[in-house]
N, C-alpha and C positions, 0 to 999 in steps of 0.2 A: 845559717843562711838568713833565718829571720832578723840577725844583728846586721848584717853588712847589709840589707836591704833598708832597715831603718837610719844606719849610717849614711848610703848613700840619698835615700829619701832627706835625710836633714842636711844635706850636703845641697843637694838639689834647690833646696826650699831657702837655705840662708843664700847661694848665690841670686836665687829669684827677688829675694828681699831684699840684697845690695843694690840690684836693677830699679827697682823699684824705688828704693832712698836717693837714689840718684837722680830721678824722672822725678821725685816730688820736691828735691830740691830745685833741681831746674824750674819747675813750674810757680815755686813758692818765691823764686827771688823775681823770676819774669813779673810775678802779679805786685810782689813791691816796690822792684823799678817802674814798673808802668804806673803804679797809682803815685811814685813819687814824679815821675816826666811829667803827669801831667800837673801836679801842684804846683812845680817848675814854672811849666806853661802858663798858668793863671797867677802866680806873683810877678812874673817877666811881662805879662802882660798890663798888670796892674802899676808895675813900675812906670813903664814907657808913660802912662799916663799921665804919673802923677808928674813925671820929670816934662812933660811938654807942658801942664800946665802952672807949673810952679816957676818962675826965672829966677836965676842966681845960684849960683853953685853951693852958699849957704844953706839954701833953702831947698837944695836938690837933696844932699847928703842928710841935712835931719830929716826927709821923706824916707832915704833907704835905712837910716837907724831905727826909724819909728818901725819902719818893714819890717825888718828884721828880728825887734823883740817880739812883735806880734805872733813870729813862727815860730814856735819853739824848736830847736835843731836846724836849723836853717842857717846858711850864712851865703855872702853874697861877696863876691869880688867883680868887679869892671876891671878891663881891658881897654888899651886906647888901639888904633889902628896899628900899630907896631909891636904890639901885646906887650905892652908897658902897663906893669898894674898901678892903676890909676888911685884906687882907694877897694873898703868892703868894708864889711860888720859880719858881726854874730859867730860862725864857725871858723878859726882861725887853721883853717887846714891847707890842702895841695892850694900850690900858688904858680906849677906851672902852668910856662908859655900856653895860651891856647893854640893851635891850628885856625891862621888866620886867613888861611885859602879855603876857607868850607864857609860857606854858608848854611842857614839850619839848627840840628841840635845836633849835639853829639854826647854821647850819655856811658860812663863809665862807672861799673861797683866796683870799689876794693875791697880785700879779704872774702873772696868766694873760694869754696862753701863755709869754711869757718863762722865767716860774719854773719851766716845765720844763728850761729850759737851764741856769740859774743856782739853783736849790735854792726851792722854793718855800715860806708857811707856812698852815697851815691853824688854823683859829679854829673851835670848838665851843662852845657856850654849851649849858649843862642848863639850864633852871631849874625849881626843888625846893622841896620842903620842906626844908632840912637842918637838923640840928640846930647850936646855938651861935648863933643869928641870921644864918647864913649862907643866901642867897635865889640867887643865883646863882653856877655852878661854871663857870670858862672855861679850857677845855685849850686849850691854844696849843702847835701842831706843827709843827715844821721838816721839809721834805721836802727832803735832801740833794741836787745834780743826777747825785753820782754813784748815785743809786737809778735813775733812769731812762738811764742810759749802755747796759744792755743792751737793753734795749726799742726805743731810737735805731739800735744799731746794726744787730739783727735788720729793724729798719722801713728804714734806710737800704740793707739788702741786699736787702730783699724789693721796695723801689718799682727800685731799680736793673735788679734779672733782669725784675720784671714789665713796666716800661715797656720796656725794651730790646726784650725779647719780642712786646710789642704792635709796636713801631716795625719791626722786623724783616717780623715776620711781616702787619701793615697793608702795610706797603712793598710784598711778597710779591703779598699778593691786589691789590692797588692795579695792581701789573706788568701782573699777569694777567688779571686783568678790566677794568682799563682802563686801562692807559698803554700797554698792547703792543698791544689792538685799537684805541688811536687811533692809535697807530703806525702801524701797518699799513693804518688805514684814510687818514691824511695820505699818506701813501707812493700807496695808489693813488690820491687825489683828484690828487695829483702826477701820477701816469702817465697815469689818465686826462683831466688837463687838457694836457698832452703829446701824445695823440692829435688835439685841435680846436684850429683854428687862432685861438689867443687873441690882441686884443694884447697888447702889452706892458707899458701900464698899466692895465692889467687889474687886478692885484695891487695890495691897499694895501701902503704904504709903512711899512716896520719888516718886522722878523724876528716876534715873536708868537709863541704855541704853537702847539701842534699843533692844539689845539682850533678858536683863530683861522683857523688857515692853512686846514683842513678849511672853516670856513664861507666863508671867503671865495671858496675854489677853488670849493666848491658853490653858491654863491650866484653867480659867475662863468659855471660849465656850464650851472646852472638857466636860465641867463636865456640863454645860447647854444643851449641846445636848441629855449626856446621859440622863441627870433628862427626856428631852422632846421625848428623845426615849420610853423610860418606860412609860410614858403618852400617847406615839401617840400607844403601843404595846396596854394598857390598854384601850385604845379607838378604839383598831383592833379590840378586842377581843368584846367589847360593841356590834362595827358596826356588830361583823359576826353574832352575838345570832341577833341581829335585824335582819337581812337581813332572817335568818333563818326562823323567826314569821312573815317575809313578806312573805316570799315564801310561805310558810304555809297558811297566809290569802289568797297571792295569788290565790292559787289551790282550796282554800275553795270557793274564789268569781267564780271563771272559771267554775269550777262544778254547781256551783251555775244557773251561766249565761246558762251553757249547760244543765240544769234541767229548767229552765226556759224557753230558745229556746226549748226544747224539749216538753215543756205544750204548748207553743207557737201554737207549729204545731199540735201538737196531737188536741187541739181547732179545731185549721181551719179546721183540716184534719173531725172529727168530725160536723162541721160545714157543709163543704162543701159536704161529703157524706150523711151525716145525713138527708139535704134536702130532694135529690130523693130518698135516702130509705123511709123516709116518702111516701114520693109520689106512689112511687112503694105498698107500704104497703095499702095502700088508694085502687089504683085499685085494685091489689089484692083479699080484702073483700066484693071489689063492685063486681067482678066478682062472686066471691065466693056465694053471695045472690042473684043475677042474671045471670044467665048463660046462659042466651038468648038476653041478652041486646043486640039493634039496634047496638047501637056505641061500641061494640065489636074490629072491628077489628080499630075503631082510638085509643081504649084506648092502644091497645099491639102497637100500632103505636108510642104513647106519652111513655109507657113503654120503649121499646128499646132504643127511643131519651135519657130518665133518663140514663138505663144504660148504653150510651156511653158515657155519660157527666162523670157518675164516672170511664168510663175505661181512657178516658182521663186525669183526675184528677190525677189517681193512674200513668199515662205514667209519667206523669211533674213531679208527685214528685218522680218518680224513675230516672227520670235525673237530677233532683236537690241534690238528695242526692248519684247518684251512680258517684265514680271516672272515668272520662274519658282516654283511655289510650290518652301516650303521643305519637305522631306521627309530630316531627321536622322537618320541610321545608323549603326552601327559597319561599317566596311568595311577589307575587307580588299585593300591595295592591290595587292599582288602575284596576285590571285583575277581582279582585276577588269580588267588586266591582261591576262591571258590568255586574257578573255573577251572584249575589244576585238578583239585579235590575232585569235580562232576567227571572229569576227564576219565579218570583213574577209575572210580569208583564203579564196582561190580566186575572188573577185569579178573581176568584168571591171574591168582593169588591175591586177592584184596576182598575175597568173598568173606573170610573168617574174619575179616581187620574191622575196626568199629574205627569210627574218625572223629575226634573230638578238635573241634575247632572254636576257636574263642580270637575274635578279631576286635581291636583299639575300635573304639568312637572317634569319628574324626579327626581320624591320619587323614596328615598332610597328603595333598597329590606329587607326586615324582614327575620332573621331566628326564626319563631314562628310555628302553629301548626294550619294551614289554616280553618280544620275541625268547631275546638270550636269557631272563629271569623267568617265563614260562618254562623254558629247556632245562634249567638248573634244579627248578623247584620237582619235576617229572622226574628227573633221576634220581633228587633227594628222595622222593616217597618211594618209588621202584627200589632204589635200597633198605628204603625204612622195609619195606614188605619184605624183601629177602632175607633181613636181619633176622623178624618174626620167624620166618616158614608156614609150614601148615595147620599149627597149631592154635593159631590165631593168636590175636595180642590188640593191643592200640596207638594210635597215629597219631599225635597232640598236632593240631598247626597252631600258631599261636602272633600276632601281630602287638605290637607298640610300638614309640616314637620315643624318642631321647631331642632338645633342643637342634640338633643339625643331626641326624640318622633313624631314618625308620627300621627296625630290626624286624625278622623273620625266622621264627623257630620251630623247625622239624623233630617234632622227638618220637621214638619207636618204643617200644619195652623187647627188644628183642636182647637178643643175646650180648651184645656188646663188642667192646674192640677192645685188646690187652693192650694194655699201658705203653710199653714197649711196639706195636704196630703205628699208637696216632701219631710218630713223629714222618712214617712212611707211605702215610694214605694216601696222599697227595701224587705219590710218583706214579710216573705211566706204568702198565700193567702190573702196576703190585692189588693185591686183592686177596681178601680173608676168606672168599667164597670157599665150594666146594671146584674140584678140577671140572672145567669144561661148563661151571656156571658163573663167568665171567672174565669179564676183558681185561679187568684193572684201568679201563681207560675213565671210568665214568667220573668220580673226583674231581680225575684231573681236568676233563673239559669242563666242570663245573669250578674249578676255582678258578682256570682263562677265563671262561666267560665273564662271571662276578668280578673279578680283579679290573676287567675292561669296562666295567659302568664305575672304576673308583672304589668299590665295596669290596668288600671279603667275609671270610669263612671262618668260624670257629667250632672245633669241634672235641666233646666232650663226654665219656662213653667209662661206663662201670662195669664190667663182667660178671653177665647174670641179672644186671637191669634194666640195662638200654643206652640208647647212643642219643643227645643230642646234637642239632647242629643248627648253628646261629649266624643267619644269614644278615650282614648290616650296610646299607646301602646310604649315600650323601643327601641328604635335603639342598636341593637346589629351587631357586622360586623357578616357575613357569615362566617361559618366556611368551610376549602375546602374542597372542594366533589372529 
């Protein structure tokens, strides 16, 4: 490409430079006819002179011969009114008729454009009144070639630096504004047709320019894109009917899971009442066949205990399943903390517990919802004291901060949970307790709740040394109050 662009560039440049030879020849013979018209004009005039003051026709003609040598190249023919040439001197050349219906000059070069190489001559014709019977004066002028030798060579130095300069400096912008950005743009049509897998007669056949190569490689990708559009639209259309039969299985499985957490609890829930309705139903009948029995009033004793065991049952699961409203605070965790701890402390089973608390230096404050983290932390310790028993043990609470999470950790020295139970703590009424001292609900409203401010629950437990559990909650800035 860079060759046919310098071809055509020099193509360009030599027609510009014929134009050009042409307009300076026209200009160069205009400037030596005119300075010859007018030298014309001032021996024509100087003749008439000498012939109105001189009388005799002797004495007219030695005036035009003396004319005559004085100009070098110069020569002179008279006309009578019938353009009869009368006499001349000096250039013995054209001797046609003049046009004797014109009055004026009339001014002819012969040999253009040649005569500018080889010496050209120029022809003026007056025609007059003059006196002696003479009607027409015709100066006949030699223009030497070496008069124009300097003007040639000044014009041959001026088109040489000008064109040069053009072709230079064309070449120049040409580079720049487009031989280098089609460069550059065949080069990536190159790489990027190197990226997709083309064949191999892919390409038409021949080298080409850069220009070619560019359309062909684009005319190649274009039509490799569209085929890979059409594929990737026919592979939209695949993915969305799938996506479709997921979602579909999806809802199927969810439903699924929520029918099955729903037997779940209906189980336990059955389970866990089922018990003391039994029980109740037992005394009941014993009553019923005796109604004077001694231990009367321990069995309505044992009764009531049943029925509160289910009215608490029915409590826990109406907090695990009922929405909490939301009530947003700044809280200060380490306050509320210590107010759990005061809460608890001296309760029956927490008399034997010792409480070792070790709280962060300035934790961040939470904007969360105090109430549901109050509830959670009260079960945690309620279970830390269960785990212990009677025997007494200790209660770590423990606070720090991670860059975005304040953590909260409960640890017991109680007995622990086997390895095999942490994967099932969480579920509704499962529970490691003894029969009848618990719900199995507690966990679980403790992980709804935490899971509903964002945070969650880890929990980690050795048999024989205690359970911890790591409550970790979002760092959120305060919003202003």
């Amino acid at each position: 490409m860079r060759w046919g662009i310098l071809v055509n560039l020099a193509i360009i440049l030599f027609v510009s430079g014929v134009l050009l030879f042409i307009a300076f020849c026209a200009s160069l013979e205009r400037a030596a006819v005119d300075s010859r018209v007018y030298q014309a004009a001032v021996l024509f005039e100087a003749l008439q002179k000498q012939i109105l003051s001189d009388r005799g026709k002797d004495r007219m003609w030695e005036r035009v011969r003396d004319l005559c040598r004085e100009q070098m190249g110069f020569g002179l023919l008279l006309y009578d009114a019938h353009g009869t040439l009368i006499g001349g001197c000096g250039l013995d050349t054209n001797t046609d008729k003049p046009d004797q219906t014109k009055t004026g000059k009339t001014v002819r070069a012969e040999k253009w454009p040649t005569g500018l190489f080889h010496g050209m001559v120029v022809t003026v014709d007056s025609t007059g009144d003059f006196p002696e019977g003479i009607r027409t004066a015709r100066g006949i002028m030699h223009i030497p070639a070496s008069v124009f030798a300097p003007a040639w060579k000044f014009f041959g130095a001026y088109l040489v630096l000008t064109q040069g300069a053009l072709f230079f400096l064309g070449y120049l912008l040409f580079h720049r504004t487009v031989i280098g950005p089609l460069a550059d743009a065949a080069d990536l049509a190159r790489k990027a047709a190197g990226f997709i897998d083309l064949p191999s007669d892919s390409y038409p056949a021949g080298r080409g320019d850069d220009i070619q190569k560019i359309a062909s490689r684009l005319r190649v990708i274009i039509a490799k894109i569209l085929d890979d559009r059409q594929k990737m639209e026919a592979l939209i259309v695949q993915l969305s009917t799938a996506n479709k039969d997921l979602e579909k299985a999806q809802q199927g499985l969810v439903r699924s899971e929520k029918l099955a957490g729903v037997g779940r609890l209906a189980a336990g829930l059955a389970h866990e009442i089922g018990n003391p309705l039994q029980i109740l139903m037992g005394y009941t009948e014993l009553l019923e066949r005796n109604a004077h029995v001694e231990s009367r009033a321990e069995i309505l004793t044992r009764m009531s205990a049943e029925l509160k065991r289910i009215n608490e049952i029915l409590r826990h699961l109406l907090e695990f399943a009922r929405p909490i409203r939301k009530q947003i605070e700044i809280c200060n965790i380490n306050e509320l903390v210590k107010s759990c701890s005061a809460l608890i402390l001296g309760r029956k089973g927490f008399r034997n517990i010792t409480f070792q608390i070790d709280l962060a230096e300035e934790l961040p404050l939470l904007e969360t919802e105090p109430e549901k983290l109050r509830q959670t932390l009260v079960n945690l310790l309620f279970n830390a004291a269960d785990a212990i028993g009677d025997s007494g043990g200790t209660i770590s609470l423990r606070t720090s901060a991670t860059p975005d999470r304040v953590l909260i950790e409960v640890e017991d020295s109680g007995c622990g949970i086997p390895e095999s139970d942490l994967s099932k703590i969480f579920d509704p009424f499962f529970t490691t307790k003894e029969p009848g001292k618990g719900t199995g609900l507690g966990l679980a409203v403790c992980l709804a709740l935490v899971e509903s401010l964002d945070g969650s629950i880890q929990i980690s437990s050795v048999v024989g040394t205690g359970t911890t559990v790591l409550v970790s909650l979002p760092i959120r800035e305060p919003s202003v109050i």
